[in-house]
CHARMM internal coordinates of N, CA and C (Angstrom, degrees):
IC EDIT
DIST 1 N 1 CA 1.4555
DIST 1 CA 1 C 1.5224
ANGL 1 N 1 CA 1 C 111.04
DIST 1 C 2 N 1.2471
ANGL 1 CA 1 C 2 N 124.76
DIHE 1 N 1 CA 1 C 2 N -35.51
DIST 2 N 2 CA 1.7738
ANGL 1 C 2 N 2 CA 134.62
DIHE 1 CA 1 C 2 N 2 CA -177.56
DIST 2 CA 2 C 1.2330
ANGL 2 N 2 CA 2 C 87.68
DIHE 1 C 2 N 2 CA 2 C -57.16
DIST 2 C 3 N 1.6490
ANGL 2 CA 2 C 3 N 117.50
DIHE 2 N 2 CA 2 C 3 N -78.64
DIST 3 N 3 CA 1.5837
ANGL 2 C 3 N 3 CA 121.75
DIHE 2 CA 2 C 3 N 3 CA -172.14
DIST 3 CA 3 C 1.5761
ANGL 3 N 3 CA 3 C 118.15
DIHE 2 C 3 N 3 CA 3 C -25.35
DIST 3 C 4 N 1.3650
ANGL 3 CA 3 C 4 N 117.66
DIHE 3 N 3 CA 3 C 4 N -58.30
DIST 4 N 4 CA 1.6977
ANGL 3 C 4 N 4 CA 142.47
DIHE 3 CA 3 C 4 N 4 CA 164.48
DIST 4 CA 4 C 1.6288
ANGL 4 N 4 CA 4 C 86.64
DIHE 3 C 4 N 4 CA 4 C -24.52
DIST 4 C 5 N 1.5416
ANGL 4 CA 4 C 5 N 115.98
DIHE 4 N 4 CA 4 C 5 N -81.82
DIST 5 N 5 CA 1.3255
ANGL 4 C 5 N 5 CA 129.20
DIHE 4 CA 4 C 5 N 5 CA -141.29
DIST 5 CA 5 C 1.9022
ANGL 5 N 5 CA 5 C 104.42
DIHE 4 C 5 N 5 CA 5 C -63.29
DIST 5 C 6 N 1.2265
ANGL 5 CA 5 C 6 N 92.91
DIHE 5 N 5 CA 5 C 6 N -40.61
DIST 6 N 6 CA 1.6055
ANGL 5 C 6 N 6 CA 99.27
DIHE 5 CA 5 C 6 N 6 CA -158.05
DIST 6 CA 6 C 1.8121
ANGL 6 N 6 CA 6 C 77.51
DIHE 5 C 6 N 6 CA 6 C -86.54
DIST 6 C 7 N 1.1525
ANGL 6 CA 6 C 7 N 150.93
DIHE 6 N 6 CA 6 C 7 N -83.07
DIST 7 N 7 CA 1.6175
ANGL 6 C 7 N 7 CA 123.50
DIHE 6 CA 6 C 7 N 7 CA 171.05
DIST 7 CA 7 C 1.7408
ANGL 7 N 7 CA 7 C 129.57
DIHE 6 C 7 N 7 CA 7 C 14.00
DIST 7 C 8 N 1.5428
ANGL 7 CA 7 C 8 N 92.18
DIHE 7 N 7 CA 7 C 8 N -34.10
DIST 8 N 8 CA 1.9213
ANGL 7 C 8 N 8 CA 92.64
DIHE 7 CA 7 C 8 N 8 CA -133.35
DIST 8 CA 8 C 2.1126
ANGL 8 N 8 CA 8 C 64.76
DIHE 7 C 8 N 8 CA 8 C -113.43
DIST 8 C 9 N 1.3403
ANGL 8 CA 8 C 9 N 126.57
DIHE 8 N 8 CA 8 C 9 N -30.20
DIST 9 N 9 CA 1.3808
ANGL 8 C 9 N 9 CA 129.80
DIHE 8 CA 8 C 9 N 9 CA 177.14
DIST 9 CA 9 C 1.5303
ANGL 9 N 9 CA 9 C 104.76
DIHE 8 C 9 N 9 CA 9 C -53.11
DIST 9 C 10 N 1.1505
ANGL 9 CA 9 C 10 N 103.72
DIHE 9 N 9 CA 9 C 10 N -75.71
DIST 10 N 10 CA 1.4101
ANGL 9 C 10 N 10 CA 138.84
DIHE 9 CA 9 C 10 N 10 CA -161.67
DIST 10 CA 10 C 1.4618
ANGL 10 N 10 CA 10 C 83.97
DIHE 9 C 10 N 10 CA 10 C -42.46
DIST 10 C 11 N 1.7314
ANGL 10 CA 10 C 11 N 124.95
DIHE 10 N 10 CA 10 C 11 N -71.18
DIST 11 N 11 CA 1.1008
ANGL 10 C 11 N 11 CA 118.74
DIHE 10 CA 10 C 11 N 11 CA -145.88
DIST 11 CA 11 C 1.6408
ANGL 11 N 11 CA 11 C 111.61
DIHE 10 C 11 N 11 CA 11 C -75.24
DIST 11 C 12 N 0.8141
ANGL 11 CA 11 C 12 N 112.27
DIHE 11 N 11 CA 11 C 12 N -12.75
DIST 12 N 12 CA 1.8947
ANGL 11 C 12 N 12 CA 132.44
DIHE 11 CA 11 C 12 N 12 CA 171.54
DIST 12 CA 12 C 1.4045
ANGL 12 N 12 CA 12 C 92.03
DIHE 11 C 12 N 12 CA 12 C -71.69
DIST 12 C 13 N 1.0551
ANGL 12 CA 12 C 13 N 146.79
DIHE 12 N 12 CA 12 C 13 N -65.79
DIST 13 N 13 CA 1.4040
ANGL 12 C 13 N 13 CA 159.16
DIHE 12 CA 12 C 13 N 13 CA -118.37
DIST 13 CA 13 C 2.0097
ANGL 13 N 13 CA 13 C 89.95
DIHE 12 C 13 N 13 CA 13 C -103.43
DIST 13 C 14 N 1.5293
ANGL 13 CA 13 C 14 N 101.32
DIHE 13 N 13 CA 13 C 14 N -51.29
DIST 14 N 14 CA 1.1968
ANGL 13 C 14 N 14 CA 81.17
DIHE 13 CA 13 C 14 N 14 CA -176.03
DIST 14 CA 14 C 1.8054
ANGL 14 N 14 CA 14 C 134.81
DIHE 13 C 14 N 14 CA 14 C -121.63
DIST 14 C 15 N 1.4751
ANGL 14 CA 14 C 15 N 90.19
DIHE 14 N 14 CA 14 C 15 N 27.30
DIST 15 N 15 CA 1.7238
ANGL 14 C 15 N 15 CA 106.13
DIHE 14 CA 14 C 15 N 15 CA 161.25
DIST 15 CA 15 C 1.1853
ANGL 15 N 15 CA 15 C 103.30
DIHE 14 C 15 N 15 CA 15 C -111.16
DIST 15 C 16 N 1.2473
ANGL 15 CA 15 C 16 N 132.20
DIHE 15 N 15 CA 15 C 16 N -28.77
DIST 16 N 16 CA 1.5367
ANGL 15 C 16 N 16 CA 125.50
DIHE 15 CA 15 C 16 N 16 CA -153.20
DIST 16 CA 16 C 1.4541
ANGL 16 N 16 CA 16 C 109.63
DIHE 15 C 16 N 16 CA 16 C -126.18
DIST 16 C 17 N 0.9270
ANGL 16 CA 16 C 17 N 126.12
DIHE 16 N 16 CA 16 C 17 N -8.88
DIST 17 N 17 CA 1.6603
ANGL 16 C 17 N 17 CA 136.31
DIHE 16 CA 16 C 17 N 17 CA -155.25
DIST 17 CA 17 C 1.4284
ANGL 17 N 17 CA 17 C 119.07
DIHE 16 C 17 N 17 CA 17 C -113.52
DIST 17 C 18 N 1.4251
ANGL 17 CA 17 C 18 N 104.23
DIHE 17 N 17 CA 17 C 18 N -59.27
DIST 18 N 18 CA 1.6555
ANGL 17 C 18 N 18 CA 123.84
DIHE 17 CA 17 C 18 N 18 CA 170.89
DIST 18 CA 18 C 1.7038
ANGL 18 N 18 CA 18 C 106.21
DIHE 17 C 18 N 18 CA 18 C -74.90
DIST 18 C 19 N 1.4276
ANGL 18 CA 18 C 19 N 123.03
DIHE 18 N 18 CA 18 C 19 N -63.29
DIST 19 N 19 CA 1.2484
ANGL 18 C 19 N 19 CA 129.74
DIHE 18 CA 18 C 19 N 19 CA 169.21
DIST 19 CA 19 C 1.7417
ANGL 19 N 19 CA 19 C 118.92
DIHE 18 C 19 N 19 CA 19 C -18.07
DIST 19 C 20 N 1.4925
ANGL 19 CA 19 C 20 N 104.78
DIHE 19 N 19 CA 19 C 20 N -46.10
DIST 20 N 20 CA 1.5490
ANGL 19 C 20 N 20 CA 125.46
DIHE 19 CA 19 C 20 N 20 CA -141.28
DIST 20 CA 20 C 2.0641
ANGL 20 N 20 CA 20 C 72.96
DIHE 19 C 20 N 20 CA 20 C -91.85
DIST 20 C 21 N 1.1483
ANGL 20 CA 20 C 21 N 113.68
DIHE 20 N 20 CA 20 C 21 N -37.67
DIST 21 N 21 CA 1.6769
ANGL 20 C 21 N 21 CA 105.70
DIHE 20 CA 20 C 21 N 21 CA 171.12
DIST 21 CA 21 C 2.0510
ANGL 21 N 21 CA 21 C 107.21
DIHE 20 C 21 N 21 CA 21 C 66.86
DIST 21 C 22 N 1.4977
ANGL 21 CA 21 C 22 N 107.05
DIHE 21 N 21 CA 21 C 22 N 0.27
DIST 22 N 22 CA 1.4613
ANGL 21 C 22 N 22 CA 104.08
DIHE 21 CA 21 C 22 N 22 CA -176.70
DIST 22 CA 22 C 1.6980
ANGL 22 N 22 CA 22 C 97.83
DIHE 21 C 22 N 22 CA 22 C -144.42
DIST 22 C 23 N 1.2548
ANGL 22 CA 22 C 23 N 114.60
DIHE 22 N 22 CA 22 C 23 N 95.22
DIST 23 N 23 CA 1.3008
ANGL 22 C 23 N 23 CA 114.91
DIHE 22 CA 22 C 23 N 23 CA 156.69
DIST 23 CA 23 C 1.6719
ANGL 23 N 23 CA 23 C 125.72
DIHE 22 C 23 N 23 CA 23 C -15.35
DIST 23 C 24 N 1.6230
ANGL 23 CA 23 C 24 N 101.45
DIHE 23 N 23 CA 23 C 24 N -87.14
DIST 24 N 24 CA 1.4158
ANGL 23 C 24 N 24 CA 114.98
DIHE 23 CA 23 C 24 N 24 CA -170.17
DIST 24 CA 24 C 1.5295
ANGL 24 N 24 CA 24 C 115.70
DIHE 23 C 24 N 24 CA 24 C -49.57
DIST 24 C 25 N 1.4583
ANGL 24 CA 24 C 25 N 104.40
DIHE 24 N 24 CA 24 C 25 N -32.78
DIST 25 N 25 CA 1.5062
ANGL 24 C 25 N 25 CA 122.64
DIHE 24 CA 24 C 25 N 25 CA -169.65
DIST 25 CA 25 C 2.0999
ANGL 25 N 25 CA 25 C 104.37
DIHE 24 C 25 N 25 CA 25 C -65.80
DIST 25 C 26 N 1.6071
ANGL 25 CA 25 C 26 N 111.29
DIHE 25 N 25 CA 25 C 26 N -45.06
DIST 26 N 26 CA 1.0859
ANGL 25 C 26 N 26 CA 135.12
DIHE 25 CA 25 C 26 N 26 CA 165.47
DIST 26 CA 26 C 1.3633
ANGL 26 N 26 CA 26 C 113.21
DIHE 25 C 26 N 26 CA 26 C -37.82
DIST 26 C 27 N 1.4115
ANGL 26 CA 26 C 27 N 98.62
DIHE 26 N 26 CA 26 C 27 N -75.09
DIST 27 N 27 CA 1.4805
ANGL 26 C 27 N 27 CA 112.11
DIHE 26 CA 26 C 27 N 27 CA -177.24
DIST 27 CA 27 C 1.6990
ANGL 27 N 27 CA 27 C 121.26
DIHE 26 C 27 N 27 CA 27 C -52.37
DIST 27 C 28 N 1.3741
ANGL 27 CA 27 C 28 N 116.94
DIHE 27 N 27 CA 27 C 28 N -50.63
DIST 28 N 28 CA 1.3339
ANGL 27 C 28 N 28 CA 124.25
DIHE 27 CA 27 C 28 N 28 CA 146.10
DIST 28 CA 28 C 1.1133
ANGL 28 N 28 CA 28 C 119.53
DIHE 27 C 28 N 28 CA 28 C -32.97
DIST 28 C 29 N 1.1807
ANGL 28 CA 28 C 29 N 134.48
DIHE 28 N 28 CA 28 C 29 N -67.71
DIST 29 N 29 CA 1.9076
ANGL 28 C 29 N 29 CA 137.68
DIHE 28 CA 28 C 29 N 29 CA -165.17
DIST 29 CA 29 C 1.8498
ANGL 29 N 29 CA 29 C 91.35
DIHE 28 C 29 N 29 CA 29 C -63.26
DIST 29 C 30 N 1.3725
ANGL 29 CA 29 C 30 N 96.17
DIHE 29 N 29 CA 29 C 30 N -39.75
DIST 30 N 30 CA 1.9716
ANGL 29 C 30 N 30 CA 73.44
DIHE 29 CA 29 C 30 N 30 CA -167.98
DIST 30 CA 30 C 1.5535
ANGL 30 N 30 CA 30 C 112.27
DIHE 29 C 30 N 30 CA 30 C -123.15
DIST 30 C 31 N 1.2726
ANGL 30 CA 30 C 31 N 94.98
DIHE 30 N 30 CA 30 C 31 N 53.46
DIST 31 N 31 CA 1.9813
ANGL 30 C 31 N 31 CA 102.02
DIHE 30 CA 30 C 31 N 31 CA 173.33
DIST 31 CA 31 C 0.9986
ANGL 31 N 31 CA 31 C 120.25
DIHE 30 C 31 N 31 CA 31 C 34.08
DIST 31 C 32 N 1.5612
ANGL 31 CA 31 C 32 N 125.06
DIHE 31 N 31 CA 31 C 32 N 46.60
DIST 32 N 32 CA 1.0923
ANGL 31 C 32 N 32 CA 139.77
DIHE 31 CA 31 C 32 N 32 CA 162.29
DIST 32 CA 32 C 1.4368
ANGL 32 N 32 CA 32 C 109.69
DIHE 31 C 32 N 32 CA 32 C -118.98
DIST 32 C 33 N 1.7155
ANGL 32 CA 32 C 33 N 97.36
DIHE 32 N 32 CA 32 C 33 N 167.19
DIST 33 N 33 CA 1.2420
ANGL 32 C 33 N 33 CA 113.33
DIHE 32 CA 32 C 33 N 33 CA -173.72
DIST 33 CA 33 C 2.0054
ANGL 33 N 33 CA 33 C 115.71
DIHE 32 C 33 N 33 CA 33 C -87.72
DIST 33 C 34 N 1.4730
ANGL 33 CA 33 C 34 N 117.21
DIHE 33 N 33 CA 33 C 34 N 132.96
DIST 34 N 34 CA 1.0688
ANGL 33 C 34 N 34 CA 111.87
DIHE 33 CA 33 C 34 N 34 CA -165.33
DIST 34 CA 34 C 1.9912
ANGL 34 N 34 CA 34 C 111.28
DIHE 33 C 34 N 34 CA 34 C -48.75
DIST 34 C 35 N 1.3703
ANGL 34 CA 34 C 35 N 95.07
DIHE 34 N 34 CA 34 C 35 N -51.98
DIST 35 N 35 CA 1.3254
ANGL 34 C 35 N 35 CA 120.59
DIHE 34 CA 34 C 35 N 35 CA 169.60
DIST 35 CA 35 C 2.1593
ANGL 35 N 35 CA 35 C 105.06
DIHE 34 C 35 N 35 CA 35 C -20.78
DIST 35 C 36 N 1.1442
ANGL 35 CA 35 C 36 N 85.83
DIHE 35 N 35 CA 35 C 36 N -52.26
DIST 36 N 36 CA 1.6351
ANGL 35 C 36 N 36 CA 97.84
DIHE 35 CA 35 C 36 N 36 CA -167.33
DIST 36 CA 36 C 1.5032
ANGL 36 N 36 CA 36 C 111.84
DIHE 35 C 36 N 36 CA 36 C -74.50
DIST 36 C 37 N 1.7201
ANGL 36 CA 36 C 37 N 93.27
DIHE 36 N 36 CA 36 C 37 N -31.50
DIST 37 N 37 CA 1.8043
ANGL 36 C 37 N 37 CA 97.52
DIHE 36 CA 36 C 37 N 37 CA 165.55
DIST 37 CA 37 C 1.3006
ANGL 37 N 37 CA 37 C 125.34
DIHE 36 C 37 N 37 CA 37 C -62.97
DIST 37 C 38 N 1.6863
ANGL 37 CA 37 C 38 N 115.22
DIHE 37 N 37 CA 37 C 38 N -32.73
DIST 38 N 38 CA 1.1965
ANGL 37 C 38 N 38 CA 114.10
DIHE 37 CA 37 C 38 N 38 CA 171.77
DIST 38 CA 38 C 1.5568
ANGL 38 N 38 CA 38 C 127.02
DIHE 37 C 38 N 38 CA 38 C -70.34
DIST 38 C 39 N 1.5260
ANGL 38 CA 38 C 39 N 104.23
DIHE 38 N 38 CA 38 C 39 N -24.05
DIST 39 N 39 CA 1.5632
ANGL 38 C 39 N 39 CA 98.40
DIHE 38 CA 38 C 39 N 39 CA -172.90
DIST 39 CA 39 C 1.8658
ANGL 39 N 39 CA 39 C 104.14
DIHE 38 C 39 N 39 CA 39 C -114.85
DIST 39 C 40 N 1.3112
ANGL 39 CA 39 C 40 N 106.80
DIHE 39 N 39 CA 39 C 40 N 34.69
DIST 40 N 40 CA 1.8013
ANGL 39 C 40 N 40 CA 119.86
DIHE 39 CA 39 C 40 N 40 CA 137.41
DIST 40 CA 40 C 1.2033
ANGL 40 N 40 CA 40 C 108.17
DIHE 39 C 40 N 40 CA 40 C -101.00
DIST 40 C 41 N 0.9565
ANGL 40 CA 40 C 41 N 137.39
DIHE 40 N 40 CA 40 C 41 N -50.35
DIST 41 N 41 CA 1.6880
ANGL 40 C 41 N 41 CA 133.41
DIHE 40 CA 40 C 41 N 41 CA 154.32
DIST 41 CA 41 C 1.2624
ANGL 41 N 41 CA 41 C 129.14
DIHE 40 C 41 N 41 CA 41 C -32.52
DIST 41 C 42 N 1.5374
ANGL 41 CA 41 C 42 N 125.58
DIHE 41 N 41 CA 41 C 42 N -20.22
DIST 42 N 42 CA 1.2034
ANGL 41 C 42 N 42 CA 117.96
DIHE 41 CA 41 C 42 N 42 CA -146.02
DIST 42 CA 42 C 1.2688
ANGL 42 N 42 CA 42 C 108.54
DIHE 41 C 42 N 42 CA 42 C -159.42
DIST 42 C 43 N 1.1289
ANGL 42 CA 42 C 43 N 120.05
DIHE 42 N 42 CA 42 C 43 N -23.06
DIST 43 N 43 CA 1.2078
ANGL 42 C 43 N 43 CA 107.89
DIHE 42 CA 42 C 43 N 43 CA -161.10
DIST 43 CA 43 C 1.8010
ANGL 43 N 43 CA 43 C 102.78
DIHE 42 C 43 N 43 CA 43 C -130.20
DIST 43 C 44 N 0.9765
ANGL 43 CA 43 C 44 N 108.82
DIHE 43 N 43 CA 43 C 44 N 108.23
DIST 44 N 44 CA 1.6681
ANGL 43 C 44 N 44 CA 126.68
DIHE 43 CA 43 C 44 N 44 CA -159.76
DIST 44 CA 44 C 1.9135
ANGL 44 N 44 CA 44 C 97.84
DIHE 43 C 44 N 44 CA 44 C -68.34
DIST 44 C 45 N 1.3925
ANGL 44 CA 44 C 45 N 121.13
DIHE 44 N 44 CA 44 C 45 N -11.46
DIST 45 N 45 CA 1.7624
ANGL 44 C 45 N 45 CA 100.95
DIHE 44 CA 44 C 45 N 45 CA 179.47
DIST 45 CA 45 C 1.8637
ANGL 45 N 45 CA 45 C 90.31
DIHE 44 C 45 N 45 CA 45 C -115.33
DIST 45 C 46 N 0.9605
ANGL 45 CA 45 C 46 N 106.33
DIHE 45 N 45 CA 45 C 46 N 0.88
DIST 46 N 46 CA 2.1168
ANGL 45 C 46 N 46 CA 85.60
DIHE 45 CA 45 C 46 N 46 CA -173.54
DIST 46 CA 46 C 1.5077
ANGL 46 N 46 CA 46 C 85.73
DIHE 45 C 46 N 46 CA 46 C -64.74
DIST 46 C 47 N 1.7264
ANGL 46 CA 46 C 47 N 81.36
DIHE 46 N 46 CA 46 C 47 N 149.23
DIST 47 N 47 CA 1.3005
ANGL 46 C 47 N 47 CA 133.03
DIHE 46 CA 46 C 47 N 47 CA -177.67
DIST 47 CA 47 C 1.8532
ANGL 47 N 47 CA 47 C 101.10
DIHE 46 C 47 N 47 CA 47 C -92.70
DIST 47 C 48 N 0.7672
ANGL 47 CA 47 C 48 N 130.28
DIHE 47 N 47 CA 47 C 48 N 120.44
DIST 48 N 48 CA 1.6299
ANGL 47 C 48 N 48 CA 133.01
DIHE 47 CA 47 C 48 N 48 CA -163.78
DIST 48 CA 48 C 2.1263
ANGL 48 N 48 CA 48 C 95.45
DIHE 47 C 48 N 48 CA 48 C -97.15
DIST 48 C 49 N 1.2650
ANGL 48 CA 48 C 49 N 106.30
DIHE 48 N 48 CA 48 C 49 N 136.34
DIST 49 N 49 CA 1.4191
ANGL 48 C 49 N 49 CA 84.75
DIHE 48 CA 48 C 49 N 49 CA 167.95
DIST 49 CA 49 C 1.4509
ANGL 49 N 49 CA 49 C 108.73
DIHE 48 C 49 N 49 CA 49 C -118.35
DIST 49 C 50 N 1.5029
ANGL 49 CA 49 C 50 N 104.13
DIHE 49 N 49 CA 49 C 50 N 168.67
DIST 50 N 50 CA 1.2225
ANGL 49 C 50 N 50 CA 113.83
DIHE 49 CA 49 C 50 N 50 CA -165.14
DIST 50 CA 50 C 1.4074
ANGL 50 N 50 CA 50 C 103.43
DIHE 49 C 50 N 50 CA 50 C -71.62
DIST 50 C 51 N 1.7732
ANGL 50 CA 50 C 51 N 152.50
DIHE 50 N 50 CA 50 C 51 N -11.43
DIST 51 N 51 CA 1.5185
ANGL 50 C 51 N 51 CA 145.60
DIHE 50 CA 50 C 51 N 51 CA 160.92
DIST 51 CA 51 C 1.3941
ANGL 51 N 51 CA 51 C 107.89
DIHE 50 C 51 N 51 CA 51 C -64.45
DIST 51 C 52 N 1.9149
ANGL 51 CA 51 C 52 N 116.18
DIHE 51 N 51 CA 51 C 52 N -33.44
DIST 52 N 52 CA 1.5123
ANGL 51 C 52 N 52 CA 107.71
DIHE 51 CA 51 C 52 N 52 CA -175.15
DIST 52 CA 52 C 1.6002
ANGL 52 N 52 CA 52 C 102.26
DIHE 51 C 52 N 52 CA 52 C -76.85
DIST 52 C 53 N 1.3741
ANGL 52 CA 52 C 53 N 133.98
DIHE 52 N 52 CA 52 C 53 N -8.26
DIST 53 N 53 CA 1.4916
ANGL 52 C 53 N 53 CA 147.77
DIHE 52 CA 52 C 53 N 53 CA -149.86
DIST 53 CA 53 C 1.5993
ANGL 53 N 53 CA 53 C 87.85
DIHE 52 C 53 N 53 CA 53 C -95.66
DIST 53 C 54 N 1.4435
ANGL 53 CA 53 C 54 N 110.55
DIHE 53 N 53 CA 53 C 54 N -62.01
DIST 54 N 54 CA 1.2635
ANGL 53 C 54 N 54 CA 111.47
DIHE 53 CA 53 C 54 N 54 CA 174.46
DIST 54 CA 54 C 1.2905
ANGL 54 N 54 CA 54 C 142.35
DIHE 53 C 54 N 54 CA 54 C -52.78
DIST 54 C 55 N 1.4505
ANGL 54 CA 54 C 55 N 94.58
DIHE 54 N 54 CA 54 C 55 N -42.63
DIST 55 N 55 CA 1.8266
ANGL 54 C 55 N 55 CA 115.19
DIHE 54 CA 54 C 55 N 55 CA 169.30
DIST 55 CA 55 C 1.5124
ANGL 55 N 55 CA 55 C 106.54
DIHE 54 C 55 N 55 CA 55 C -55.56
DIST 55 C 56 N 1.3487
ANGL 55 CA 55 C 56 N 123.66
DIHE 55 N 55 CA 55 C 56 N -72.46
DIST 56 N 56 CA 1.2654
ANGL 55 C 56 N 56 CA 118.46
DIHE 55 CA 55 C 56 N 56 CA 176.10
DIST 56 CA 56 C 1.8004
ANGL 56 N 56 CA 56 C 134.91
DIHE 55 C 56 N 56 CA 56 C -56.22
DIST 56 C 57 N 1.5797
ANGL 56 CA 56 C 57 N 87.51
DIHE 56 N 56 CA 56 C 57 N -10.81
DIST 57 N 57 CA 1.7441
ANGL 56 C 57 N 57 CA 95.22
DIHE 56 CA 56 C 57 N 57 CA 163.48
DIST 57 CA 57 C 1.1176
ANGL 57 N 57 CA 57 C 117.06
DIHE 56 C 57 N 57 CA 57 C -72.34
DIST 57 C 58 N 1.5373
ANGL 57 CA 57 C 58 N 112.29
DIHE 57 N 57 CA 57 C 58 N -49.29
DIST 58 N 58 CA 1.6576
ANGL 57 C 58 N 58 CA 122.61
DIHE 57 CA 57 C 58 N 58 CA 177.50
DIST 58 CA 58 C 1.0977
ANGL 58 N 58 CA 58 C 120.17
DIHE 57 C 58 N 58 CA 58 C -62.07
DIST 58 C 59 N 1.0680
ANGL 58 CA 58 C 59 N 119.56
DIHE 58 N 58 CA 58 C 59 N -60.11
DIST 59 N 59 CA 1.7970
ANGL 58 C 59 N 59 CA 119.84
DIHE 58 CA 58 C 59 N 59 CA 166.55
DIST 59 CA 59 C 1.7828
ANGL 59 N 59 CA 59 C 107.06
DIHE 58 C 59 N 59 CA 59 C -42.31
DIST 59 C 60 N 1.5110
ANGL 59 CA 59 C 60 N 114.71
DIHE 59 N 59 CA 59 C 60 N -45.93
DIST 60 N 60 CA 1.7949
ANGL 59 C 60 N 60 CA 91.33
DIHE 59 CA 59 C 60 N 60 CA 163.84
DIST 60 CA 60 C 1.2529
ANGL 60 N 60 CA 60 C 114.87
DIHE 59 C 60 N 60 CA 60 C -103.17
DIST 60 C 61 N 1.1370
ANGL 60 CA 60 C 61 N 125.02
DIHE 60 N 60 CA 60 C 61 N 47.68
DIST 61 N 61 CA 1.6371
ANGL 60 C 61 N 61 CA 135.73
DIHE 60 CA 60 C 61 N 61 CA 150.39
DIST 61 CA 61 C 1.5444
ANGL 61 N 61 CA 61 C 95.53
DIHE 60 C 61 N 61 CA 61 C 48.24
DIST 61 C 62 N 1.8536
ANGL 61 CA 61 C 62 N 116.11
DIHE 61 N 61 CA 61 C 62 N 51.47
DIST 62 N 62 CA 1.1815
ANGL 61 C 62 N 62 CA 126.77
DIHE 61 CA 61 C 62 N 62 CA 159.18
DIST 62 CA 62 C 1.2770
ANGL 62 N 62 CA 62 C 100.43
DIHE 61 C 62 N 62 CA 62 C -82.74
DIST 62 C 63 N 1.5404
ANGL 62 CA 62 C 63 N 106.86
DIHE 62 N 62 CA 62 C 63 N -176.80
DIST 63 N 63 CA 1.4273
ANGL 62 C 63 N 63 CA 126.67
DIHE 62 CA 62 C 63 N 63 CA 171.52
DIST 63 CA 63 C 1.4927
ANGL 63 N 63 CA 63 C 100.74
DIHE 62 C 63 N 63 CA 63 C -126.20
DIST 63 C 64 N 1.0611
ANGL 63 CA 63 C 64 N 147.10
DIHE 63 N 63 CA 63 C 64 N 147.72
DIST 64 N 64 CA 1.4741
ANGL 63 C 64 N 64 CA 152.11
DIHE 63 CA 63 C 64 N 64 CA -153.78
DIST 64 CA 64 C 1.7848
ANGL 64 N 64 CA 64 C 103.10
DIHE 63 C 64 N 64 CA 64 C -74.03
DIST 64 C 65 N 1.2421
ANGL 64 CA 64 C 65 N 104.58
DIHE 64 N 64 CA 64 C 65 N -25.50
DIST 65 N 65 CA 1.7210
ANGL 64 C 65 N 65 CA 128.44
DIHE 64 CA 64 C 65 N 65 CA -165.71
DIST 65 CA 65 C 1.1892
ANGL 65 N 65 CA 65 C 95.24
DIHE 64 C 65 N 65 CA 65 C -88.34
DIST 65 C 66 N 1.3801
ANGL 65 CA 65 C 66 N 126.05
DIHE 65 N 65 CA 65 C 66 N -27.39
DIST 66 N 66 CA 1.4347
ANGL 65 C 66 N 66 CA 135.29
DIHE 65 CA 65 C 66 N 66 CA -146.20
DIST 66 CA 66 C 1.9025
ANGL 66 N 66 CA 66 C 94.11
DIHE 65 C 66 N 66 CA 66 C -99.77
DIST 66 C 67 N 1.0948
ANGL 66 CA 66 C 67 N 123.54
DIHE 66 N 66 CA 66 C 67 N -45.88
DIST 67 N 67 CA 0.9273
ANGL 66 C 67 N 67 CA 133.95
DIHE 66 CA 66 C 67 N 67 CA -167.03
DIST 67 CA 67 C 1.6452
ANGL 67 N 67 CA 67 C 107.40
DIHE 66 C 67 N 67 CA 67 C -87.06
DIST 67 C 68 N 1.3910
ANGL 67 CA 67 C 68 N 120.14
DIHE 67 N 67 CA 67 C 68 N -67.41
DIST 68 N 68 CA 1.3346
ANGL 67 C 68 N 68 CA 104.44
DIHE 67 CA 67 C 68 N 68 CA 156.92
DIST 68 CA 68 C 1.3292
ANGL 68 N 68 CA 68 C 128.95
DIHE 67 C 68 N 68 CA 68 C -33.50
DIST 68 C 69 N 1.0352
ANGL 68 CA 68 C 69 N 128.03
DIHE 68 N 68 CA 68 C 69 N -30.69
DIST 69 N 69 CA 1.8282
ANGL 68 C 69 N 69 CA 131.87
DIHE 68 CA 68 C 69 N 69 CA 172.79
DIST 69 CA 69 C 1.6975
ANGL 69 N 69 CA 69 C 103.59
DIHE 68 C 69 N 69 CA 69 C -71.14
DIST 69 C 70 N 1.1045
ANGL 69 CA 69 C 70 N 114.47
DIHE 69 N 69 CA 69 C 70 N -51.40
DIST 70 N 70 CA 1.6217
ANGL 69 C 70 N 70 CA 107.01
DIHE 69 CA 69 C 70 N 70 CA 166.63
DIST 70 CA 70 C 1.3741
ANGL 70 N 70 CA 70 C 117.43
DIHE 69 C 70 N 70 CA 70 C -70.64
DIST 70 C 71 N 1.1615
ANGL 70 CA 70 C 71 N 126.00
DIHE 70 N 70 CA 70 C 71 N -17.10
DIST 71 N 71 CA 1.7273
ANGL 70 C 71 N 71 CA 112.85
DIHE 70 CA 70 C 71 N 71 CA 163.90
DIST 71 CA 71 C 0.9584
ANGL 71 N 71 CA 71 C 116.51
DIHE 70 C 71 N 71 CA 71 C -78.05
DIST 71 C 72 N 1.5276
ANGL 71 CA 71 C 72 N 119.39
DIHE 71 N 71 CA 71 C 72 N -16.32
DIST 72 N 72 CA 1.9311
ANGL 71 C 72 N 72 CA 121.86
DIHE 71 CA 71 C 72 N 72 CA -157.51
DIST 72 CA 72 C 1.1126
ANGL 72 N 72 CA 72 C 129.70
DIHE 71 C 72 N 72 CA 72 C 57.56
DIST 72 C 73 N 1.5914
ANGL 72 CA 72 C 73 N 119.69
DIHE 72 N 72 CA 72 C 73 N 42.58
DIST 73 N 73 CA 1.3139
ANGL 72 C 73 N 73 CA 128.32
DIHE 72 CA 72 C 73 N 73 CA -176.72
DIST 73 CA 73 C 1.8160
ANGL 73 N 73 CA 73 C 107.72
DIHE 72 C 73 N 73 CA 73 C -128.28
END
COOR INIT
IC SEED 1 N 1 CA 1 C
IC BUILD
């Protein structure tokens, strides 16, 4: 399940996260908390939850199915 999590981190962290080059701006676009932007960025054990999973699906007009298929999990 860690493996799963840090996958599903990583891949947030590194199409959408680093790219986006502005924290606050991030956190805004996808109803999340800035706080939470920093520790997908940063912090190698957070535990990701499945509402921040969602938030950032919706804001890119994923489908939850949709996104797991691009992580490969």
């Amino acid at each position: 399940m860690k493996s799963t999590n840090r996958k599903i981190v990583q891949f947030i962290r590194d199409n959408w996260v680093i790219p986006a080059d502005n924290n606050s701006l991030f956190a805004k676009e996808h109803s999340i908390d800035e706080k939470t932007v920093r520790r997908i960025k940063d912090d190698n054990d957070y535990q990701i939850a499945l509402i921040t999973i969602m938030r950032i699906c919706e804001a890119r007009n994923l489908k939850l199915y949709e996104f797991f298929k691009m992580v490969g999990v």
